[in-house]
N, C-alpha and C positions, 0 to 999 in steps of 0.2 A: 448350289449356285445362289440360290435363295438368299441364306447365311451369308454368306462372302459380297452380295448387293448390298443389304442392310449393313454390314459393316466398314463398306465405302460409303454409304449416306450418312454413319453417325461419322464419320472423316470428315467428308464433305462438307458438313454442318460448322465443323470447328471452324475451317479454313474459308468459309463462304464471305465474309465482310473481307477479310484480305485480298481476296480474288478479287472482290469487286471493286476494293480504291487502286488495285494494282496493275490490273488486265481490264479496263472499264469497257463498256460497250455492249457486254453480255447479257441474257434474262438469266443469272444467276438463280434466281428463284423458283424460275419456270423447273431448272435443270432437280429442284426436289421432288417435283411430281412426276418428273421423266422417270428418276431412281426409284420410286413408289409403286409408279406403272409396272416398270420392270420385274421390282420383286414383288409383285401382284400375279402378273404375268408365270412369272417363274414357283413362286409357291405354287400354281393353281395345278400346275404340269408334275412337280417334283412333288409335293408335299402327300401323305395317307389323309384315309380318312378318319382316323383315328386320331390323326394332327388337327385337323377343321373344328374335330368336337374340344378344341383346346378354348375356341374363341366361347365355349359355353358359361362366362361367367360374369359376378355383378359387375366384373369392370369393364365389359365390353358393352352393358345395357347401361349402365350408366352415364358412359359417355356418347353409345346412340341416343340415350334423351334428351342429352346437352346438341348435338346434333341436330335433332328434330328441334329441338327450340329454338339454334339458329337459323334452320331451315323459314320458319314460319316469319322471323323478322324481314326476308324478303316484302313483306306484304305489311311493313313500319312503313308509314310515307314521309319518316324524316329525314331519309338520308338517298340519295342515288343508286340503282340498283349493280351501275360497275364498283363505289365504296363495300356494297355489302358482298359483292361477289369475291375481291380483293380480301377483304377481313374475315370470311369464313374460314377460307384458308387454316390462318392461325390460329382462330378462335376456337374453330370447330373440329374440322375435317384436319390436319394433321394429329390430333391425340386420337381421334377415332381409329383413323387408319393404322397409323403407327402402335398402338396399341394389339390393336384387332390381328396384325399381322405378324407381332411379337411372340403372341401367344399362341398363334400357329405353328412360326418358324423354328423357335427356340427352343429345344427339345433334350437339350444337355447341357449338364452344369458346368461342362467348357464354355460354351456360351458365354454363360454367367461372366467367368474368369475373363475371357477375352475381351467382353465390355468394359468391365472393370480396366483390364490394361490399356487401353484403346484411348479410354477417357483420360487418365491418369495420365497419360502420357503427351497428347496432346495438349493437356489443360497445363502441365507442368512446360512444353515448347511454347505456351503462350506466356509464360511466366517471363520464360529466356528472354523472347520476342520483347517483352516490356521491358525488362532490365536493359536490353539493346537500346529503343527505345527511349529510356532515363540517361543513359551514363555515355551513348555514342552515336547516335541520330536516325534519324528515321528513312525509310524506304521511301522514293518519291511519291507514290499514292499516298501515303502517311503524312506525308508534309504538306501535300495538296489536300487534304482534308482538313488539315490544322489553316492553312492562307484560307481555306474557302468559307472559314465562318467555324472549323469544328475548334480555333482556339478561344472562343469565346466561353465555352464550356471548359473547356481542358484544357487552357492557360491563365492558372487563378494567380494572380500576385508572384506571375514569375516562374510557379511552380506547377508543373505538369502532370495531371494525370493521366495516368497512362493509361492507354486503352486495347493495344496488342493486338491482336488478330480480326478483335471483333467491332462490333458497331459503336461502341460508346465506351468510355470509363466508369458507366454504372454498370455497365451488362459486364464488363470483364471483373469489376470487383465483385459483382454480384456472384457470378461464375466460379471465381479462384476463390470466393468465401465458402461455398458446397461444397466445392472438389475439394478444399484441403481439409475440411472438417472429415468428408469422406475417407481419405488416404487414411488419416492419424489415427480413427478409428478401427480401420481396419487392420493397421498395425499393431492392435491389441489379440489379433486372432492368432489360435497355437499353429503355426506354422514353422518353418525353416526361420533362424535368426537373419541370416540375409535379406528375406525376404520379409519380414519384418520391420528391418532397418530403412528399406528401399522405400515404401510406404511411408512411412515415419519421415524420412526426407523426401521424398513427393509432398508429403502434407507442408511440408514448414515451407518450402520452395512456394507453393501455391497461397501459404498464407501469407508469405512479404508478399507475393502479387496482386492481393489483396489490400496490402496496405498503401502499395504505392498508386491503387489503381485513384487511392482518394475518393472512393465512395464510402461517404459514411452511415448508409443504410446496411451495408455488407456484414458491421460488427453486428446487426441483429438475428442476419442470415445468423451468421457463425456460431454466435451464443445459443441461439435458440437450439439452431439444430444439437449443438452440445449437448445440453439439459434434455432433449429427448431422448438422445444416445444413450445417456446417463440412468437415465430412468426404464427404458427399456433394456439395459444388462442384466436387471432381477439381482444386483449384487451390491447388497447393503453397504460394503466398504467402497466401492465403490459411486455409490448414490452421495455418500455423505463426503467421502474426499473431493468427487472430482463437484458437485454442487458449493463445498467449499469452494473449492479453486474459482468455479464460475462470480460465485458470487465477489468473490476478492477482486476478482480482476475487473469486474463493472466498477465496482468502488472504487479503485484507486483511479480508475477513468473518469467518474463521475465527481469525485471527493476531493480528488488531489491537483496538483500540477505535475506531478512527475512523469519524465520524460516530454514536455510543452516544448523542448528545443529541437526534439524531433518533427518535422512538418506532418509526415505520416500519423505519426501520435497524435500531435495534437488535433490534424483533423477529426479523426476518429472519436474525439473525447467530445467534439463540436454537436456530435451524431446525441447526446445523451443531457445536453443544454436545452429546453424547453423554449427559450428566448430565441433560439436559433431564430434568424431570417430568413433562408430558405424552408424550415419547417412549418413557422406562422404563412408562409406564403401558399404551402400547401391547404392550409385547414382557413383562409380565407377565401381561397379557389371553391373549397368545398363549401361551405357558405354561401358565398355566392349560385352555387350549382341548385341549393337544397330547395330553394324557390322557385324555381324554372323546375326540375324536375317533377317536382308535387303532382303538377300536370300530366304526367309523362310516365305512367306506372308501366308502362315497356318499353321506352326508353325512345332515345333519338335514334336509333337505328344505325347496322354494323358498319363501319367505314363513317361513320360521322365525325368524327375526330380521331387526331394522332395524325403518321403519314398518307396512308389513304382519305384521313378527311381535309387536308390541304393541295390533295389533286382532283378527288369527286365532289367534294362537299366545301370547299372553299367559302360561299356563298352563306352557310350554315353556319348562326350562331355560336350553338354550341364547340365548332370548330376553334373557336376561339381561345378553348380551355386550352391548356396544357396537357395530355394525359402521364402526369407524375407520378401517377399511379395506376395497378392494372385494376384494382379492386375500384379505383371511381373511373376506369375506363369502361367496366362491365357493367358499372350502377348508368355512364351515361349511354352506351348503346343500347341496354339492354332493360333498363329501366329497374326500380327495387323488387320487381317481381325475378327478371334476369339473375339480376347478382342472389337473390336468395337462394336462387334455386344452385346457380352456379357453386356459391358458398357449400352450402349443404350436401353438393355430388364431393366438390373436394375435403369436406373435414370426414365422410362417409370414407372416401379412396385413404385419407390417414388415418384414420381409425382402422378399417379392416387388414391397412399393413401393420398396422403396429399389433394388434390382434396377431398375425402371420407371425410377424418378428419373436414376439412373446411365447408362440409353443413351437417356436425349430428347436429339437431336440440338438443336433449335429454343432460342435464349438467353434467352428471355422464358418459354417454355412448360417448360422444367428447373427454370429458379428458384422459379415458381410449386408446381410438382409436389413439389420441393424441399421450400420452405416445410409443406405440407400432410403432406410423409410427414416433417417432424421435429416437426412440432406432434403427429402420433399417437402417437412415439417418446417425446416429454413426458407427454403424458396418462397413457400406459401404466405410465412409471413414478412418475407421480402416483397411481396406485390403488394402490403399497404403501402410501401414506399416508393416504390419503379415499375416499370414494366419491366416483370422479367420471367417471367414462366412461359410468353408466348412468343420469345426472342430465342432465336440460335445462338448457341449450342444449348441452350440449356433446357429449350424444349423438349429436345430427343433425349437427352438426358435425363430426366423428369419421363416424360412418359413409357421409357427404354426400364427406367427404375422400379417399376410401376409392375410392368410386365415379368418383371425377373423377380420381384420380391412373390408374385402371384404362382408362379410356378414353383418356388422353391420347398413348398411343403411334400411335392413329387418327389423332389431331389430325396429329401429329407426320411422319406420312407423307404427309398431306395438304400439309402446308408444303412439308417436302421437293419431294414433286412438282409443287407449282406453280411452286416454285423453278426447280428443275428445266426446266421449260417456259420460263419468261421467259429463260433463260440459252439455251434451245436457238434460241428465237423471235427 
């Protein structure tokens, strides 16, 4: 029961910003910690205790210390104490939980599978939803969020980005930029050719949805995550072909005009111009931040800014920022003591996957592992640019990623040792 909750909340998660401009009225929100309660509830009843000893690892203390730091921000006096009750939420207490309850539940490398399809498959019906979307119009919630103020974001010179199921056209490009790097990835594992294929067009479906989403922080997601992939196969011909490819293809974005008559394209190239105006506009924000923070070595406190600090903390200067980024969102709740330490648990959580990734023996079960610890590697340095690692779907996604790459060296000996038997038998 357990299993089958958790895999209605990573549903649930995709579908949440639809629900909400479609069927308004609801605590949408409230309804993740119903589902959490539940398979809390339910694990505690169904699950061994030989399952409980799963939560025994540095990713479950790591993220209790990130925990305990937001905990003690209660006692910041810059921010109201409903902002910081609202923001621990995401800050905090969902990767704890979700994590913690991961490594309980998830006890088969079906699992694993079923995440994977779960994701893919939704993140590819938010693709459709976009193309809908672009080429034949929108759902009325969809259209009432564009009259209410959301075309000023995502109606640039006529041309729409698209935003799909979820809260914004950066979170959904952000989004379709992991998942299809994910897919395409994965379609490099020895499997069935069909299945193979399916992957392969999962990924390219996800990556026009990426293109059209007009976020042009996404192509960093994408790239990046690439070049980890790349480097985590241990496979020389492949380090230096697909590094090629990478490197050619920033170049002729950065270098060239080609393809400037496509709007998609051309954005995308906009993402890698230095002059940019909305990019100086970011690193003027931060400037500005750098001398008001000095003061402030733990920061303005959780819900100071962003949506929770223009209904708690309205009144608060620092409300005033933009949070354009989640990395100068943590610098300003959390202050340079916050964000270092924040920093440091997440490049620790990519290190010890990519660590993981690097000795799975098993060729189907590396590539997999693979895929999920370079799509975090993306995400991660997706949040100098947006919020996006503490936004639905990509949350659960990321910390769901997190949990399955930690398990899979069990799987891993599993294999082996069956192996192992058939060859002795």
């Amino acid at each position: 029961m357990a299993r089958i909750l958790f895999f209605l909340l990573l549903i649930y998660c995709f579908i949440i910003g639809f629900l909400g401009r479609e069927v308004q009225g609801l605590p949408y929100g409230i309804f993740i910690e119903v589902l959490l309660f539940l398979i809390l509830v339910s694990a505690t009843i169904q699950s061994k205790a030989s399952d409980w000893k799963s939560v025994n690892t540095d990713l479950f203390y790591v993220l209790l210390a990130w925990f305990m730091v937001s905990l003690l921000e209660v006692f910041n006096p810059g921010a109201a104490f409903m902002g910081w009750l609202n923001e621990i939420r995401t800050a905090a207490l969902y990767p704890l939980i979700i994590a913690a309850f991961g490594l309980i539940i998830f006890q088969y490398k079906k699992d694993f599978d079923i995440f994977i399809y779960i994701v893919l498959a939704f993140s590819t019906l938010a693709t459709f939803n976009g193309l809908k979307q672009l080429y034949i119009g929108f759902f009325p919630g969809e259209a009432a969020f564009l009259r209410d103020g959301g075309a000023v974001t995502h109606l640039l010179w006529g041309k729409l980005r698209v935003f799909s199921f979820y809260s914004d056209a950066g979170q959904f490009g952000a989004s379709q930029a992991h998942i299809s790097l994910m897919a395409l990835v994965i379609s490099f594992a020895p499997m069935k050719f069909w299945k193979r294929a399916l992957f392969f067009i999962c990924g390219m479906i996800n990556l026009y949805g990426m293109m059209i989403s007009g976020t042009r922080g996404a192509i960093f997601i994408f790239f990046v995550a690439a070049f980890v992939a790349i480097i985590l196969s241990k496979n020389w011909k492949a380090i230096f072909v697909g590094g090629f490819l990478v490197i050619t293809s920033l170049s002729i974005l950065k270098y060239t005009n080609i393809g400037d008559g496509n709007y998609e394209i051309y954005r995308m190239r906009s993402a890698l111009n230095p002059k940019d105006p909305s990019l100086n506009v970011r690193f003027e924000t931060q400037q500005r931040l750098k001398g008001y923070m000095a003061d402030l070595p733990f920061g303005g406190g959780l819900g100071v800014l962003g949506y929770n600090g223009s209904i708690y903390n309205s009144d608060k200067y620092l409300n005033t920022f933009p949070p354009d980024s989640f990395f100068v969102k943590v610098w300003v709740m959390y202050g340079v003591v916050g964000l270092t330490i924040w920093f440091f648990i997440m490049m620790f959580i990519l290190g010890k996957c990519s660590g993981i990734a690097w000795s799975i023996r098993n060729a189907e079960l590396r590539i997999k592992v693979i895929a999920l610890t370079a799509g975090f590697a993306g995400i991660l340095v997706g949040c100098y640019g947006n919020e996006v690692i503490n936004i639905m779907p990509t949350s659960i996604v990321v910390y769901l990623s997190w949990v399955f790459v930690y398990k899979s060296p069990k799987w891993d000996d599993e294999y082996i040792e069956k192996e192992d038997l058939e060859i002795y038998y």
